[in-house]
C-alpha positions in Angstrom: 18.0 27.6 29.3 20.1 25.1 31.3 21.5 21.9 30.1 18.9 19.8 31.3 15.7 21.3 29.9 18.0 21.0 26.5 17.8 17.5 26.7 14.5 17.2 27.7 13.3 19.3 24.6 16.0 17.4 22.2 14.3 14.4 23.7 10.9 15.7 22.9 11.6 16.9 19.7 14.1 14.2 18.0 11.6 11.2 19.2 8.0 13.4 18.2 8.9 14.6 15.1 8.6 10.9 13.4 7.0 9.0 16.2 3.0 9.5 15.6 2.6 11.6 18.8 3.1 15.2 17.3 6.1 16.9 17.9 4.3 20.6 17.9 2.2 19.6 20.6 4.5 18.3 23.1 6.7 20.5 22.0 4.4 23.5 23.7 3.4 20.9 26.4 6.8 20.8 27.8 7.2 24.7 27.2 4.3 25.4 29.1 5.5 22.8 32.1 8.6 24.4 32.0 7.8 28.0 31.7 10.7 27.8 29.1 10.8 31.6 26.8 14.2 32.6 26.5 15.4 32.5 23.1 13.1 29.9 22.7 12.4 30.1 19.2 16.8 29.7 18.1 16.9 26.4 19.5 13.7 25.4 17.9 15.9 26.1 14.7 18.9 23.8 16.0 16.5 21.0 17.3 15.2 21.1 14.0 18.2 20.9 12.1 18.8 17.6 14.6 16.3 15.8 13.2 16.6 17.0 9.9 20.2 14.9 10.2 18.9 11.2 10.4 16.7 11.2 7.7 19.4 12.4 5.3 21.5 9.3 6.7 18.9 6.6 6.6 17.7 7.4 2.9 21.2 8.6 1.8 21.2 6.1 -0.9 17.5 7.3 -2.2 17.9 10.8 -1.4 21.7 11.1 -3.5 19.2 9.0 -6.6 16.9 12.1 -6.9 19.8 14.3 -6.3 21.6 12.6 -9.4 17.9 12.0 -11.1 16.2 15.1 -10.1 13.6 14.4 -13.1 11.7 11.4 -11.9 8.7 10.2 -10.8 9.3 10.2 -6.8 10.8 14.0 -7.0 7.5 15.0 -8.8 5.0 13.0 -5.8 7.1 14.4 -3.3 6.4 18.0 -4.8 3.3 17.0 -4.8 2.7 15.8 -1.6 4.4 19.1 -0.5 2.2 21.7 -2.1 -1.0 21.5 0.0 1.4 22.2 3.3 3.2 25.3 1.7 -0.3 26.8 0.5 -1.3 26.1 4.4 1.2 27.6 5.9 1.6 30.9 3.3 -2.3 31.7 3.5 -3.3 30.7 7.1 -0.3 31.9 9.3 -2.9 34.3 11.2 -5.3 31.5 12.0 -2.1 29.1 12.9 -0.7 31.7 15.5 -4.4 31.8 17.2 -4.9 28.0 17.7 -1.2 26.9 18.9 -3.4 26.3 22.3 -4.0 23.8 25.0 -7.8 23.0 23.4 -6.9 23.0 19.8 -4.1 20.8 20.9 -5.8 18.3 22.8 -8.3 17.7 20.2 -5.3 17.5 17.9 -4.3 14.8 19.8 -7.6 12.8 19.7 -7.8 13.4 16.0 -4.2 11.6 15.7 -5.2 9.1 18.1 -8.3 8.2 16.0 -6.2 8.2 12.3 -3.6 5.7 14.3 -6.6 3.5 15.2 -7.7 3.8 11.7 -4.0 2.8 10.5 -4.4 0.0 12.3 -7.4 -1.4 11.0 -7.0 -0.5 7.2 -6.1 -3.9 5.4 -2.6 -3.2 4.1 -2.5 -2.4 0.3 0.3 -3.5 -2.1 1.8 -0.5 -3.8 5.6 0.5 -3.5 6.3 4.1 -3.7 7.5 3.6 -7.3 3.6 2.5 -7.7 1.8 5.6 -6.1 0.3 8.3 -8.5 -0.2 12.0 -8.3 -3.6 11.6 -7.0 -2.1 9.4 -4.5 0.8 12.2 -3.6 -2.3 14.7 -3.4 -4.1 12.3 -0.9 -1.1 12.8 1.1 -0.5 16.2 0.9 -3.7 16.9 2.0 -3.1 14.7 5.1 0.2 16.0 5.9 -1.5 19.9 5.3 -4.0 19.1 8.5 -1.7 18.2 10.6 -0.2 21.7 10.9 -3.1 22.2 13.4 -0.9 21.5 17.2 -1.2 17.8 18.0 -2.0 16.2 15.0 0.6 14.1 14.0 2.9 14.8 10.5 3.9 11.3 10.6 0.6 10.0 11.5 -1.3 11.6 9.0 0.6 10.8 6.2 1.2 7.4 6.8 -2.8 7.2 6.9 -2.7 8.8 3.7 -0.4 7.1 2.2 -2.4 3.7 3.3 -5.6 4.7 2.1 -4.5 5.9 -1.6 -3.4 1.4 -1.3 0.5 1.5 -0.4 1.9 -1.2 1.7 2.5 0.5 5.4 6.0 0.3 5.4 5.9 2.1 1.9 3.7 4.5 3.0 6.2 5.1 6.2 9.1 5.3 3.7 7.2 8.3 2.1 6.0 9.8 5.1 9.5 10.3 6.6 11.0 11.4 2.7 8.6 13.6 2.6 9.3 15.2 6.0 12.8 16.5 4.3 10.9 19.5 2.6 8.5 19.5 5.4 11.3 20.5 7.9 13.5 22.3 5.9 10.4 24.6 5.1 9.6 25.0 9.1 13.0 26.0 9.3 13.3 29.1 6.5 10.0 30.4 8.4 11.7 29.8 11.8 15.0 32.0 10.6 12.9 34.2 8.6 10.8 34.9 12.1 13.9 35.0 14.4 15.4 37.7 11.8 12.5 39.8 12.3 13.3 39.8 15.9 15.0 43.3 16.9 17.9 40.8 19.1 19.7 38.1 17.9 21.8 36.4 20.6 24.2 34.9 17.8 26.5 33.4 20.9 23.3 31.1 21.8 23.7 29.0 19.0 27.3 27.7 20.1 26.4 27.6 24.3 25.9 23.9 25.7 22.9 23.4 26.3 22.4 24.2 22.2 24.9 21.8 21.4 23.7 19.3 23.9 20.1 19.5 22.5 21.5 19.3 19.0 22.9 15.9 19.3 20.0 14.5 21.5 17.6 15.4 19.0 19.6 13.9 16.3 20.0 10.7 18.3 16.7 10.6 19.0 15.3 10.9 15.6 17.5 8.5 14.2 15.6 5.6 16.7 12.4 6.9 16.5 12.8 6.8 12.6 14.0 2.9 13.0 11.1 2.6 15.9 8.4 3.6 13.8 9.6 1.7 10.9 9.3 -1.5 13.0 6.1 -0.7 14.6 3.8 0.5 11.5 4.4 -2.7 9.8 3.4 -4.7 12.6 0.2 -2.7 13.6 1.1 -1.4 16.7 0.0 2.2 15.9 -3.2 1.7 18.3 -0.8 2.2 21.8 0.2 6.1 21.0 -3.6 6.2 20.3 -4.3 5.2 23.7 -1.2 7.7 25.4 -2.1 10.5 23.1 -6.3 9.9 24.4 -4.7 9.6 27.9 -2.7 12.7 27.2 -5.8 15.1 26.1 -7.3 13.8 29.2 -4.8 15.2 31.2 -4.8 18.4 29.1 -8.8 19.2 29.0 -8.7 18.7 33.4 -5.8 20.4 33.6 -7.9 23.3 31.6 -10.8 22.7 33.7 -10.2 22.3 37.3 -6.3 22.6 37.8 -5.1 25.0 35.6 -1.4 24.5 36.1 -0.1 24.8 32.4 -3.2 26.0 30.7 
């Protein structure tokens, strides 16, 4: 992997992972472009850890509250919200392996276009996050439990959840991306636990510099699509990645088609 397909993917990865675009799904659409295998699956790891890094510094000051007061209401809706995705992902591995494809992904990508439209047009609700409930965490959960499917949207799913259970949409944001803490940090132990099953481990990978390179753009990255998204939910512009995500399965199901280049 040289340098620059380690920005491209730290690109790819730090802006789709909270941007409502799906960060699986381009994530294999830039593979497959690319024809991108070698030791492919350690700098998903880093990349991950990348993005992992804004979060913890944009909701330091909530984050080091739960960490102080484990034993509160938002630690036990984030658990919550959490469970439906770990159930997902211990009891359907098999049937997640078989549809990481270029027509489960473009559909993915319509279904995410369709709950950004529906985002859009939901009259805004007035809950905080210190107003949700556990059915309302559950409602969530569930949300953010489909979009383990490739390209629908983490982000874009739970926002819509958190909407529909009547939080206000930069609330529901403010969850969404809180929530994504566990959510990656769970990717990642299956990740390691996957690349240690591996007979190889090129350990010397992890410190070459095109890994470092795509470890700091995908932490850059994140951190503005965090801020990005934060200014865009709230002012119901979630309907123009619907149309570039409908655009985008387009390309994908002619590409399958007639052309047959990536898939």
């Amino acid at each position: 992997m040289g340098i620059i397909e380690a920005i491209i993917l730290g690109i790819i990865q730090g802006i789709t992972e909270f941007l409502p675009v799906s960060s699986s799904g381009h994530l294999l659409l830039v593979q497959r472009m690319f024809g991108i295998e070698d030791n492919l699956l350690s700098f998903t790891i880093v990349v991950h850890i990348g993005t992992l890094i804004p979060v913890l510094i944009i909701y330091f000051k909530r984050i080091s509250g739960l960490i102080k007061k484990p034993f509160q209401l938002l630690t036990l809706l984030l658990i919550i919200s959490t469970l439906p995705l770990v159930l997902v992902a211990l009891f359907a591995e098999d049937f997640i392996d078989r549809i990481f494809t270029g027509d489960f992904m473009a559909w993915g990508f319509i279904i995410t276009a369709v709950f950004l439209i529906i985002t859009d047009k939901i009259v805004e609700g007035t809950k905080k996050m210190k107003d949700l409930t556990k059915k309302d965490a559950l409602l969530i959960g569930a949300f953010q439990a489909v979009a383990i499917i490739p390209g629908i949207s983490r982000s874009g799913s739970t926002i819509l959840g958190g909407v529909l259970a009547g939080a206000d949409k930069k609330s529901a944001a403010n969850f969404s991306f809180l929530l994504s803490i566990p959510a990656i940090m769970g990717g990642l132990t299956l990740e390691v636990i996957q690349l240690f099953r591996e007979d190889y481990i090129d350990t010397s990978f992890f410190f070459s510099i095109p890994v470092i390179v795509g470890f700091f753009t995908s932490m850059v990255m994140g951190f503005f699509a965090i801020k990005l998204m934060l200014a865009l939910v709230v002012k119901n512009k979630m309907k123009y990645f619907a149309y570039y995500l409908i655009a985008l399965s387009v390309f994908i199901f002619a590409d399958k088609l007639f052309m047959g280049w990536f898939f």
